[in-house]
C-alpha positions in Angstrom: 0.0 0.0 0.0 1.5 3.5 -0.6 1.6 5.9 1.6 1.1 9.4 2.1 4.0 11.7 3.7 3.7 15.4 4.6 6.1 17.6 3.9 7.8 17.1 7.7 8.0 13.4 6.8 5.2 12.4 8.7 3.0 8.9 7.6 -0.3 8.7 6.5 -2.7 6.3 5.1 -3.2 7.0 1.3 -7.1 7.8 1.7 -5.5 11.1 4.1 -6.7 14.6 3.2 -4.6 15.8 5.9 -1.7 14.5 8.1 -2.5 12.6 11.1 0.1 14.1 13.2 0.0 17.8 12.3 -2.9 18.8 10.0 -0.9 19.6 6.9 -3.0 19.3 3.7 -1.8 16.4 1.5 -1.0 16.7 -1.9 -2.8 13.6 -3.7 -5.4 13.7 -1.0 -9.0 12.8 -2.1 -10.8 16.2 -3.2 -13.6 17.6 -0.9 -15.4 20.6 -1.8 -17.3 21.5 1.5 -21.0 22.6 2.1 -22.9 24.0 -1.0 -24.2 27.8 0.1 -27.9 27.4 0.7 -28.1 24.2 3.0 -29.8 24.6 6.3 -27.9 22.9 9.0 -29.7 21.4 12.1 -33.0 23.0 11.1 -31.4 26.5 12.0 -28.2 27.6 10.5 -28.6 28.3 6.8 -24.8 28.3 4.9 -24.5 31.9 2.9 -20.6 31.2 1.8 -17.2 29.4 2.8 -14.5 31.8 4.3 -11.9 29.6 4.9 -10.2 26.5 5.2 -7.7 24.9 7.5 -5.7 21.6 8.3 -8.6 19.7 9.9 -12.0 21.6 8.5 -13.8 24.5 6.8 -14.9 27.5 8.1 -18.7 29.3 7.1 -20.6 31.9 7.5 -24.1 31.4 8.1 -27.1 33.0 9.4 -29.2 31.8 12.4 -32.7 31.8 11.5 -34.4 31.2 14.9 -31.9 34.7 16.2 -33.4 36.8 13.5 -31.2 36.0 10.8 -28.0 37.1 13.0 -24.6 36.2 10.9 -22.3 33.6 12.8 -19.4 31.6 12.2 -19.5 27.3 11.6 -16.0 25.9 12.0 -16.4 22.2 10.9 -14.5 18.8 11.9 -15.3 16.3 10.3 -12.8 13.3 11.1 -11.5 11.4 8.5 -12.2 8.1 10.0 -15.6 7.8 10.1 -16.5 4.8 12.9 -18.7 5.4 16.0 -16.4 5.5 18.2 -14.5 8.0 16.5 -17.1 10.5 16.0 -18.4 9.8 19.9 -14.7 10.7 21.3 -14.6 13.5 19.2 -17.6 15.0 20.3 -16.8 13.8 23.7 -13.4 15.9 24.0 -15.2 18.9 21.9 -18.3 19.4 24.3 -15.0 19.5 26.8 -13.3 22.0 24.6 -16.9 23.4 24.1 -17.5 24.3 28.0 -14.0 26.4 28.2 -14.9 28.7 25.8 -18.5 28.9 26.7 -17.0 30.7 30.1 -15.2 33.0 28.0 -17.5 36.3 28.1 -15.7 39.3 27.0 -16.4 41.8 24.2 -13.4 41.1 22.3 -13.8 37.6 22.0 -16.5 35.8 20.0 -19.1 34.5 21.6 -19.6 30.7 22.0 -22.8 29.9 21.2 -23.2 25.7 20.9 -21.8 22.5 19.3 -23.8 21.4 16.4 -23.3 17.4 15.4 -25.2 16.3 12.3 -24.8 13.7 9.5 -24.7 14.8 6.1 -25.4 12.1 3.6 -24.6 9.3 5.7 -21.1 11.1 7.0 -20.9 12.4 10.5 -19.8 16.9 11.2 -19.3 18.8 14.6 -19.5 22.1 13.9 -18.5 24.6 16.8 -21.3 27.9 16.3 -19.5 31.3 17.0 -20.1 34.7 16.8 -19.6 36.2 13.2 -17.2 39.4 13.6 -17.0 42.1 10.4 -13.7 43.1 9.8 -10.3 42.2 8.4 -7.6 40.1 9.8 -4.3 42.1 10.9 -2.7 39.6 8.3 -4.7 41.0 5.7 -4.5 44.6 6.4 -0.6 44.2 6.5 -1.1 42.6 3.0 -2.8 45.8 2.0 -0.3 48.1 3.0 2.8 46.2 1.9 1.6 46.8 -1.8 1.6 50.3 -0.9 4.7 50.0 0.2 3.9 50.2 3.8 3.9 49.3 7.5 2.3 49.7 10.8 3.2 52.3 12.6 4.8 52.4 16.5 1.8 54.1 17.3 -0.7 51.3 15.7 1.1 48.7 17.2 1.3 50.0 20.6 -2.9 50.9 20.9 -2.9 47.0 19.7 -0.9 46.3 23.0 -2.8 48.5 24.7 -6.2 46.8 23.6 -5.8 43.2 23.5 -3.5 42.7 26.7 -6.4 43.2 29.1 -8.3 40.4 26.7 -5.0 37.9 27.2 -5.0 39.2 31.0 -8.9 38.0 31.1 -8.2 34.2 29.6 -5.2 33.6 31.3 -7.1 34.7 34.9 -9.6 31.8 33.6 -6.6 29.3 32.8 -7.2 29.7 29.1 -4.0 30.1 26.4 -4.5 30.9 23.5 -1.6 29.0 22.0 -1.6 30.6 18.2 -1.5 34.2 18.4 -0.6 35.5 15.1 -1.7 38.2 12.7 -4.0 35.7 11.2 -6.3 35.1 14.4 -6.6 38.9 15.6 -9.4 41.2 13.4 -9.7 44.6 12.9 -13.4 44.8 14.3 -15.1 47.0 11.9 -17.7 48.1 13.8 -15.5 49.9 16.9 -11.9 49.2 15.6 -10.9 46.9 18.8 -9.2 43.8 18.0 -10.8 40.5 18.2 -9.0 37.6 19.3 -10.2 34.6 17.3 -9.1 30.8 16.8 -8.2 29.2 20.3 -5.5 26.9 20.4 -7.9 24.4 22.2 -9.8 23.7 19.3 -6.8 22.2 17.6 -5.7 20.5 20.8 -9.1 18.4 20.5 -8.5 17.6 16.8 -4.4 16.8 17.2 -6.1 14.5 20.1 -8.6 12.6 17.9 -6.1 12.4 14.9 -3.8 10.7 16.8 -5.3 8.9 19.8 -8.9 7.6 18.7 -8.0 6.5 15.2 -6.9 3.0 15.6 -10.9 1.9 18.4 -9.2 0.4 21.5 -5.6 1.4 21.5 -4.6 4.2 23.8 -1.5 6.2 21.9 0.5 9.1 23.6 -0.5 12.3 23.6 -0.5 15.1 20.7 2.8 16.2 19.4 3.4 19.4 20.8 4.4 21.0 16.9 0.8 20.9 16.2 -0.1 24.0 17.8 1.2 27.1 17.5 2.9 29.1 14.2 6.7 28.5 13.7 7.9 31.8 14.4 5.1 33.0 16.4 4.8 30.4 19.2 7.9 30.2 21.6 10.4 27.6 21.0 9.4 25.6 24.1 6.1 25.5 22.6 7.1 24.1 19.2 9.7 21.3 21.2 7.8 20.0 24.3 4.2 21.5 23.9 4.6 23.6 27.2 2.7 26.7 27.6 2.0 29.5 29.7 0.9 33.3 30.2 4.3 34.0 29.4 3.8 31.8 25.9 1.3 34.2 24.2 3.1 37.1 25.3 5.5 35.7 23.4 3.2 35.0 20.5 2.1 39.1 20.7 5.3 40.3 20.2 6.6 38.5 17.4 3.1 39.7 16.1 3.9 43.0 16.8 7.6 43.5 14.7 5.5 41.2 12.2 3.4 44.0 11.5 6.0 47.1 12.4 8.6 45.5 9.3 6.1 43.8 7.4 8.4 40.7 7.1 7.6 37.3 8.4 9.2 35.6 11.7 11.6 33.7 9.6 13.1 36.8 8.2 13.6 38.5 11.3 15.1 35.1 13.5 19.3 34.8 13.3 19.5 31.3 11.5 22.7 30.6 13.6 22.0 32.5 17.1 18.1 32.2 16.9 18.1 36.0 18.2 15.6 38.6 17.2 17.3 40.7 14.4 14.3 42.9 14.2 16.6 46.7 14.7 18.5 45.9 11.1 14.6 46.7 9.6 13.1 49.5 12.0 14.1 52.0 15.0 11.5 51.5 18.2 11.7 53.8 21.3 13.6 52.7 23.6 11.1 51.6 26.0 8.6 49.6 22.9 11.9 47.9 21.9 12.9 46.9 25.9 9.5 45.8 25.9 9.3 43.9 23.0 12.5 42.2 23.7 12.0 41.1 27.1 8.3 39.3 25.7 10.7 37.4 23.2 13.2 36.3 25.9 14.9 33.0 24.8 14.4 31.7 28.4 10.9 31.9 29.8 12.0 32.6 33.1 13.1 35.9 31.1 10.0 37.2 30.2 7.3 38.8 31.3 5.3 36.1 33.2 1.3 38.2 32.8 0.1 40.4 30.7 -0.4 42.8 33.4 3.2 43.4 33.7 3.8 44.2 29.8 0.8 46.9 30.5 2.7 47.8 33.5 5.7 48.1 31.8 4.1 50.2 28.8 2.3 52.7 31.0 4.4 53.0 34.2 3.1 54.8 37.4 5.1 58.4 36.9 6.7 59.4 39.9 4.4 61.6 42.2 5.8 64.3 44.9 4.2 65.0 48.4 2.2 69.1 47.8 4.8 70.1 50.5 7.8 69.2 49.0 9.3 71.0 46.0 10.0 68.0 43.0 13.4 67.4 42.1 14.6 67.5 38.6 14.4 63.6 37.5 16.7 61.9 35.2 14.7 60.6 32.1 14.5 57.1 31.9 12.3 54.9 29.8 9.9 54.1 32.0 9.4 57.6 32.7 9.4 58.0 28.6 6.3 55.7 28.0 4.1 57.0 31.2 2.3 59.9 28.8 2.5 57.9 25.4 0.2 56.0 26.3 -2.5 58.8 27.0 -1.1 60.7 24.4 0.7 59.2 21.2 3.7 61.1 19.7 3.3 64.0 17.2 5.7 64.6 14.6 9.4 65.8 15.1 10.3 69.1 15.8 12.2 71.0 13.2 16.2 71.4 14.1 18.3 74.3 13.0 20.9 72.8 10.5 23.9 75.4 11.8 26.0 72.7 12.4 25.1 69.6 9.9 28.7 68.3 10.4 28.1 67.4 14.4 27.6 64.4 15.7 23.8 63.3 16.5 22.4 64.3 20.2 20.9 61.7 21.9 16.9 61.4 20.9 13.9 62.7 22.7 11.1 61.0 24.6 8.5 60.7 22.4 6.4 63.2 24.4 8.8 66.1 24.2 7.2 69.2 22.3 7.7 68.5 18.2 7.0 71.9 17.2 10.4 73.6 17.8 10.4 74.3 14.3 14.5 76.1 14.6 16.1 74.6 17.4 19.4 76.5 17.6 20.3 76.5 21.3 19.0 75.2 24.7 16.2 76.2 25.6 13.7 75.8 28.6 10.6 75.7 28.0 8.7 76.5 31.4 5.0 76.1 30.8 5.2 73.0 29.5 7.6 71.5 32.9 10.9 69.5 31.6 11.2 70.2 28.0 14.8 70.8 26.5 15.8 71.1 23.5 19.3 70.8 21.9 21.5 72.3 19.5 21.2 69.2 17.2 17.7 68.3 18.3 16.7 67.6 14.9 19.1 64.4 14.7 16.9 62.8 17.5 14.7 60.0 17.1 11.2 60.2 18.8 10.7 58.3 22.2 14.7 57.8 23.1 15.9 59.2 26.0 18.4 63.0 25.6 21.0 63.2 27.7 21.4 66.9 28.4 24.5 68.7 29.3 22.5 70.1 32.1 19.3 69.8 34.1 16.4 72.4 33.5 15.0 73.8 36.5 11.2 72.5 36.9 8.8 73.9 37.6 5.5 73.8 40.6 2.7 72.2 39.4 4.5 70.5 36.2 1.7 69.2 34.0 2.2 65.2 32.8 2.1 66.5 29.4 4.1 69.0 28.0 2.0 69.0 25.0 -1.4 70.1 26.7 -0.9 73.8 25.8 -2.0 72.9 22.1 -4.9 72.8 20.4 -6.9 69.5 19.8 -6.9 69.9 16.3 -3.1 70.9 16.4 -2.4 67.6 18.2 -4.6 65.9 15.7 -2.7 67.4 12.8 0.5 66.5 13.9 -0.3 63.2 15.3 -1.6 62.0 11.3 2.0 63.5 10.2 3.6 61.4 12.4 1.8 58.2 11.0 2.0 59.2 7.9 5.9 59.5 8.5 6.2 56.3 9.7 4.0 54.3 7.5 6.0 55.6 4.8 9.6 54.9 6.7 11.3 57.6 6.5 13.5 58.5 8.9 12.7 60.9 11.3 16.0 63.0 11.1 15.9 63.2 7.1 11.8 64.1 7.5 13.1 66.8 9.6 16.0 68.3 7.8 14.0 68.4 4.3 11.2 70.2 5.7 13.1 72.7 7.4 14.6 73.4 3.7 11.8 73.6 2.0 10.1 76.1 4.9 13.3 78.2 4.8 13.4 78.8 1.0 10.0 79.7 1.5 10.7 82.0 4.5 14.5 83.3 4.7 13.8 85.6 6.9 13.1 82.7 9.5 15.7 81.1 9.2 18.0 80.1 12.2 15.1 81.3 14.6 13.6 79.4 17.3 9.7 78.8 16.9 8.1 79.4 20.3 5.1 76.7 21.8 3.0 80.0 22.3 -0.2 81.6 19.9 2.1 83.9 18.5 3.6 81.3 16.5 0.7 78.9 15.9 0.5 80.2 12.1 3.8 79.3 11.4 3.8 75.9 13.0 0.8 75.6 11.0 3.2 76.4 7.8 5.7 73.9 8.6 3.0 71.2 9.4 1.4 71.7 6.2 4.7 71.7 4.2 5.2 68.4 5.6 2.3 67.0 4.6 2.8 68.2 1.4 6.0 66.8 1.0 5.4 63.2 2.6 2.7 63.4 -0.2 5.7 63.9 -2.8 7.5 61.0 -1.3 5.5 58.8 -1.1 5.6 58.2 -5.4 8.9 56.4 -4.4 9.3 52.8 -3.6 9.1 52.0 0.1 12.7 50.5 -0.2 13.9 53.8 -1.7 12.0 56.0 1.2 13.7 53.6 3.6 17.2 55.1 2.2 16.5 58.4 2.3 19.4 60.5 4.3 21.9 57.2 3.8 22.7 57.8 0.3 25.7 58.7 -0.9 28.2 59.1 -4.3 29.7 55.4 -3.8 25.9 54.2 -4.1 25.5 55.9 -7.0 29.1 55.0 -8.5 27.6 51.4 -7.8 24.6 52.1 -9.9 27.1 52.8 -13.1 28.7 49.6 -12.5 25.9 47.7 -12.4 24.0 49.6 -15.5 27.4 49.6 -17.7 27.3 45.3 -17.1 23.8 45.4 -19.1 25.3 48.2 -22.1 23.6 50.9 -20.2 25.4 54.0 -19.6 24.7 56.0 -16.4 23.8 59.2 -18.7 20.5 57.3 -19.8 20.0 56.4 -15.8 20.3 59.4 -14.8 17.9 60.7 -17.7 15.4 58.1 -16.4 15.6 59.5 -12.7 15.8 62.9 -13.5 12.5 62.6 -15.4 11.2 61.6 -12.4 12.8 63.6 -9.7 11.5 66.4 -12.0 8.1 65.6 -12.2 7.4 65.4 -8.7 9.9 68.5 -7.8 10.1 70.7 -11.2 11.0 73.7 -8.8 14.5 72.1 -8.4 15.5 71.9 -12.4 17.7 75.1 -12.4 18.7 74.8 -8.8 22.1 73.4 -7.2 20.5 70.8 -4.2 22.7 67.7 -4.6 24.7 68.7 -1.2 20.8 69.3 0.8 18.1 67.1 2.1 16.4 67.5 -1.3 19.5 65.5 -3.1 18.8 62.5 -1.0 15.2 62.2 -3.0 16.8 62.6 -6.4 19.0 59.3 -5.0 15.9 57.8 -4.1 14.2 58.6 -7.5 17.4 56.8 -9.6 17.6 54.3 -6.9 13.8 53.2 -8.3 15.0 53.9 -12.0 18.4 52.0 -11.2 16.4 48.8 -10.4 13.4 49.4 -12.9 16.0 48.9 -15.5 18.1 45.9 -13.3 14.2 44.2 -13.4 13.9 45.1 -17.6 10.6 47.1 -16.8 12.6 50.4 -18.1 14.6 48.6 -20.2 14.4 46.7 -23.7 17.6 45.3 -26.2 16.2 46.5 -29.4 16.8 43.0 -31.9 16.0 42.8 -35.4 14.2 39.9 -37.0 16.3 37.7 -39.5 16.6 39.7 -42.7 15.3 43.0 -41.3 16.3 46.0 -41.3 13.8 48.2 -39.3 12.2 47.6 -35.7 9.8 49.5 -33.9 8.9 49.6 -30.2 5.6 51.6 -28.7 4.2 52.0 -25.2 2.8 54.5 -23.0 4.3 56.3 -20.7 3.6 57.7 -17.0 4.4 60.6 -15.8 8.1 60.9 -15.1 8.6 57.9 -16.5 10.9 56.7 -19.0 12.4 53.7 -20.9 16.1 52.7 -22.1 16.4 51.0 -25.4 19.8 50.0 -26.7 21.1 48.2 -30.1 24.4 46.8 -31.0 25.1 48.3 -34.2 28.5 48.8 -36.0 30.8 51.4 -37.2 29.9 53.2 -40.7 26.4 51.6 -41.0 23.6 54.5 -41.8 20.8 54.9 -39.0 17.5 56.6 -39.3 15.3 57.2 -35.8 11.4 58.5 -36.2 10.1 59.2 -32.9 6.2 59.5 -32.7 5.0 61.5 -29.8 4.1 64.7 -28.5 5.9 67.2 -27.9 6.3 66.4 -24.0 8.2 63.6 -24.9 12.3 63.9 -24.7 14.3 62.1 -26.9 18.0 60.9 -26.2 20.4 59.0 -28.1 23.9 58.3 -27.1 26.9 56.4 -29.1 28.6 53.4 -27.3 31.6 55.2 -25.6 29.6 58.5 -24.0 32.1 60.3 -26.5 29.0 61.7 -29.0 25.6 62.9 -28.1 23.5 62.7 -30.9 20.4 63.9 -29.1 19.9 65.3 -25.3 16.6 66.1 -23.9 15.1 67.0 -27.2 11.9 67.2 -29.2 13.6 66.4 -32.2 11.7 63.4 -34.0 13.9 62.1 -36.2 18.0 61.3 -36.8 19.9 60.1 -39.7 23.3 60.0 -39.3 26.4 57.1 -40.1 27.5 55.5 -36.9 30.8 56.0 -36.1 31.5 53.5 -33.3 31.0 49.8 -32.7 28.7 48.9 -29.7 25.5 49.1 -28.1 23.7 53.1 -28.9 21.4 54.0 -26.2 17.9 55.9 -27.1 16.5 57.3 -24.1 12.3 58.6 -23.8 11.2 60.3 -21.0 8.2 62.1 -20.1 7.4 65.6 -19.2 3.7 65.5 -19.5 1.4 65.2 -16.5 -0.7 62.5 -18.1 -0.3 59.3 -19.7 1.3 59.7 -23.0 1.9 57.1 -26.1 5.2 56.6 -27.9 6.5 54.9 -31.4 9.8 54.6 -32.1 11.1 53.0 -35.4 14.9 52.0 -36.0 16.2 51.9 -39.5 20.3 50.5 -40.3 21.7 49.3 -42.9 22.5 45.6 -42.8 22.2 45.5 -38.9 24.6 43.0 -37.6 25.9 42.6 -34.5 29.1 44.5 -33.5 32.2 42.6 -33.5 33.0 41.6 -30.4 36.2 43.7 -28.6 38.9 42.2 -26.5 38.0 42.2 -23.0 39.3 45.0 -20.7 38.6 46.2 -17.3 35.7 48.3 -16.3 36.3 51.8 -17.6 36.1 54.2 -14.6 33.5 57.3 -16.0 34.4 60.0 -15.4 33.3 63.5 -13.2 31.3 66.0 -14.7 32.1 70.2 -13.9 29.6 72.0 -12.1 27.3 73.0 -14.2 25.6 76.3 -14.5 22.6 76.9 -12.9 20.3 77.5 -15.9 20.6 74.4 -18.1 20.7 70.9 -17.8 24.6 70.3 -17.8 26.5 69.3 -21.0 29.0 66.3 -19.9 32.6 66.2 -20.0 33.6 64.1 -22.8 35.5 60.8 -21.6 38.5 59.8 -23.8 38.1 56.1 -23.8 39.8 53.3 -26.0 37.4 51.6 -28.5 34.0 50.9 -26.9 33.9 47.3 -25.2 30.4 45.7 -24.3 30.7 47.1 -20.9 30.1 50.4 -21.7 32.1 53.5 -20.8 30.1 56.5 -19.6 31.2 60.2 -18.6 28.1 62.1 -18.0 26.2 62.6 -14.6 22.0 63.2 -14.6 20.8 67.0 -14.2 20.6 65.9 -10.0 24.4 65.9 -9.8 25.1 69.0 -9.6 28.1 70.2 -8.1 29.4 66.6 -7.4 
């Protein structure tokens, strides 16, 4: 007889759908294809549609006729041995399972309502009956925002601390774990926005049970494996090994949930292969306090972590330290308890604006992450004494919210210091900067860089201001106002890049983009047509910058991102096509459309003396390009010219470069004529030719490149012009 293995090498009989020891779905298992919509279950429970499927059963939603039609949730076992005293053990040990989560009563769990058994032509089903709740898992809402290139933010993840603690505090007082907390068993209630813990562990503890104990009538096996509860990644190693679990276990479970969905990358990705450590601070920056937190949940040792969930929400909101009325309060050091006491009544605005007099010193230590944000020009130290112990730093803008300063010296507080420095502000100030401050981080962009570009773009806009130190009071709540709504503006912009190139932003630097023409120059791209490709961009989103000189300011570090994006569109061919002509032919044309500020590279290995024609059909927002093998000739440069002829005077690979200017979508033809087209002959190999600098051009004008004197062209292409973003480099 053949059998049936899962993928962890566990036996099964060949009629398995699933494995016996962990639920795994078999590959040459029998097809089953569930409960038609439509069929009324024990005279009460009408099936509307399937939502989901697991290792031991479907899952439905259904209506409840005799409760008014209510919606509620059938999750179905049906075991795969169908003898009576299968099905009676089953039922046995899920009425058992049944009464625990009948004495579950809170609002963020669903609410047990029975345990249905019926036969269904001739086959025997226990459904459990649940609650139905609206809304979308946390799984699936990190799905949506990783397409948009996107995370949680600290803020979302720590109100999802805040609000499903007291629900693990509640089971574990009734000596319920969960044992599979995971992004896939908390919802996003739609109704109220709470989370919902669904899918308790025990359920699967009665199936692993009848799987492996009660299929053989009579013979008494050992107990479940331990593996089959729990997510790898998500469940604590003692878990996955001996089956062992505690408080301390789904705390566990919550905080590997939590980096899940603050780096949008699985477990797996975030484990050291070789030291089995947490690597999550190579992806994201935490406060302090979040990232003690966090750390201490995922403890190696259990004895290590926290051992309730009332000391993680004791640890996250610590008791601030009160004085007696009679005695004065003395100035306290900062520590990150003390950090997290007001984030958790008030979550962090956006960063406060630095002065950049001195961008050459090292970083101050960062903030708490309830020190005032709206010191739009921090110059100097200054004490702020309506709002109790807020200091600020000459390089306060190089701070990251919620870590701790470390101040040369100790403001004087004040009687009567509020908890919150922010309270002088309005709500809907708060509010504005509070959505800033998301938006920041949901985009990733670090909160230095966010800080330093805004203050440029606010100074160019106000000179005047420049260097001066915004006060907290209503004199100035028109220009915070300003600086919030430039920000806005600009996260807008930024967000048109790729999440891995807003990730970058402030880290670039010329040896990344001398690595970009080593890379492009392997495929017979020069770095003139990259740099056309992310200037087009850059451009589109920032045309005020075409005549200006901003490589060397915060601004630059977006033109990197933008040819970063253009650098791999062309590395993934999406922005970049080898232009081959059919046996015998002697023209080829290519067509396509066109975003805004975007662009495509085509090149062609032609050879020396044969006679090319180029027709270009577009309109007139459409920039034409075309560059000879060595960088030595420009044919065309940012034109509106539609058409070359001319006889090639090199061997190699021509570029032709089209980029868009227009603010819509526009369509393109171009059509390549040679004479005999053959292939160039192919050079001796040589070393990669070094490009070379280009002058600082003037302001006015994209800049014309230095020509590069170069040998004969070889395959790898030799390039000496820079994009219209280099400017003085």
């Amino acid at each position: 007889m053949t059998k049936l293995y899962c993928s962890k090498g566990h036996e099964n009989s060949p009629d398995s759908r699933f494995c016996l020891q962990c639920g795994e779905k078999l590959s040459g298992a029998p097809v089953s294809y569930g409960i038609q919509p439509g069929l009324t279950l024990g005279d009460r429970y009408v099936i509307v549609r399937q939502l989901g499927q697991g290792g031991f059963g479907r899952t439905y939603l259904a209506e409840d006729i005799n409760r008014f039609r209510e919606s509620c949730v059938l999750k179905e076992f049906s075991p795969q041995v169908q003898t009576a005293y299968v099905v009676q053990k089953a039922a046995e040990l899920f009425e058992r399972e049944a009464s625990v989560l009948y004495k579950l009563q809170h609002p963020q769990i669903p609410r047990f309502r029975e345990l249905l058994r019926i036969n269904l032509d001739g086959k025997e089903y226990l459904f459990l009956v649940q609650d139905y709740v609206e809304g979308q898992t946390y799984n699936s809402l990190l799905n949506d925002r990783k397409q948009q290139g996107l995370r949680f933010t600290e803020t979302e993840v720590r109100q999802l601390l805040q609000q499903i603690l007291p629900v693990l505090e509640y089971i574990h007082s009734q000596n319920v774990i969960h044992r599979d907390i995971s992004p896939d068993n908390l919802i996003l209630r739609t109704i109220d926005q709470l989370p919902i813990l669904i899918d308790f562990g025990g359920v699967k503890q009665v199936v692993a049970t009848v799987a492996s104990q009660y299929y053989q009538p009579g013979v008494v096996a050992s107990p479940p494996a331990a593996t089959l509860l729990g997510k790898v990644g998500f469940a604590p190693p003692e878990q996955m090994q001996t089956g062992l679990v505690s408080p301390h276990s789904d705390l566990y479970a919550l905080a590997a949930t939590a980096l899940v969905l603050l780096t949008g990358k699985q477990p797996q990705e975030l484990i050291d292969t070789y030291t089995l450590t947490w690597q999550w601070r190579r992806e994201i920056t935490l406060s302090p306090l979040l990232g003690q937190v966090l750390d201490k949940m995922l403890s190696s040792r259990p004895g290590d972590r926290y051992q309730s969930a009332r000391q993680v929400l004791e640890a996250l909101n610590p008791v601030p330290v009160s004085y007696p009325p009679t005695q004065p309060p003395q100035s306290p050091i900062p520590t990150p308890d003390r950090t997290s006491a007001t984030v958790a009544v008030s979550p962090p605005p956006p960063p406060s604006p630095p002065s950049p007099s001195s961008p050459s010193s090292p970083p101050s230590p960062p903030p708490p992450i309830w020190w005032t944000p709206t010191k739009t020009f921090v110059a100097a130290l200054a004490v702020v004494t309506t709002a109790g112990l807020v200091w600020w730093g000459v390089n306060s803008g190089q701070r990251n919210v919620g870590e701790n300063p470390a101040p040369t010296s100790s403001p004087t507080p004040t009687k009567n210091q509020p908890v919150d420095p922010l309270a002088q502000y309005s709500p809907a100030e708060r509010q504005r900067k509070q959505r800033l401050s998301d938006r920041r981080q949901q985009l990733g962009i670090d909160e230095t860089f966010y800080v330093n570009l805004v203050n440029q773009f606010f100074w160019e806009k106000n000179p005047s201001l420049q260097g001066r130190t915004l006060s907290d009071g209503p004199e100035d709540e028109s220009l915070r106002a300003e600086w919030d709504k430039t920000a806005g503006s600009l996260l807008e912009k930024l967000s048109s890049l790729s999440g891995r190139a807003r990730r970058q932003l402030g880290t670039y630097t010329t040896a990344e983009r001398d690595r970009w023409k080593v890379e492009v120059n392997q495929i017979n791209v020069g770095s003139r047509s990259l740099f056309d490709l992310g200037d087009a961009a850059f451009f589109s989103v920032f045309p005020e910058q075409r005549s200006k000189k901003f490589i060397d300011k915060p601004i630059g570090q977006v033109w990197y991102g933008f040819v970063n994006d253009k650098f791999n569109a062309i590395l993934s061919k999406s922005a970049f096509q080898k232009v081959v002509f059919d046996p015998g032919a002697t023209s080829k044309t290519v067509s396509g459309t066109l975003q805004p500020g975007d662009g495509k590279v085509f090149i062609a290995g032609l050879a020396k003396e044969q006679s090319m024609e180029l027709k270009l059909q577009a309109n007139s927002q459409v920039l034409f390009s075309v560059y000879s093998p060595s960088g030595k000739i420009t044919f065309l440069e940012d034109s509106k010219q539609r058409s070359l002829s001319t006889k090639l005077p090199e061997n190699g690979f021509y570029e032709f470069v089209v980029v868009s200017t227009a603010s819509k979508p526009v369509d393109y033809q171009l059509s390549l004529t040679v004479e005999n087209p053959t292939p160039p002959p192919s050079p001796t190999p040589t070393t990669t030719p070094t490009e070379t600098t280009t002058p600082e051009p003037t302001p006015t004008s994209t800049p014309t490149p230095t020509e590069a004197t170069t040998p004969e062209p070889t395959p790898t292409q030799t390039d000496s012009s820079e994009g219209a973003g280099e400017q003085g480099n």
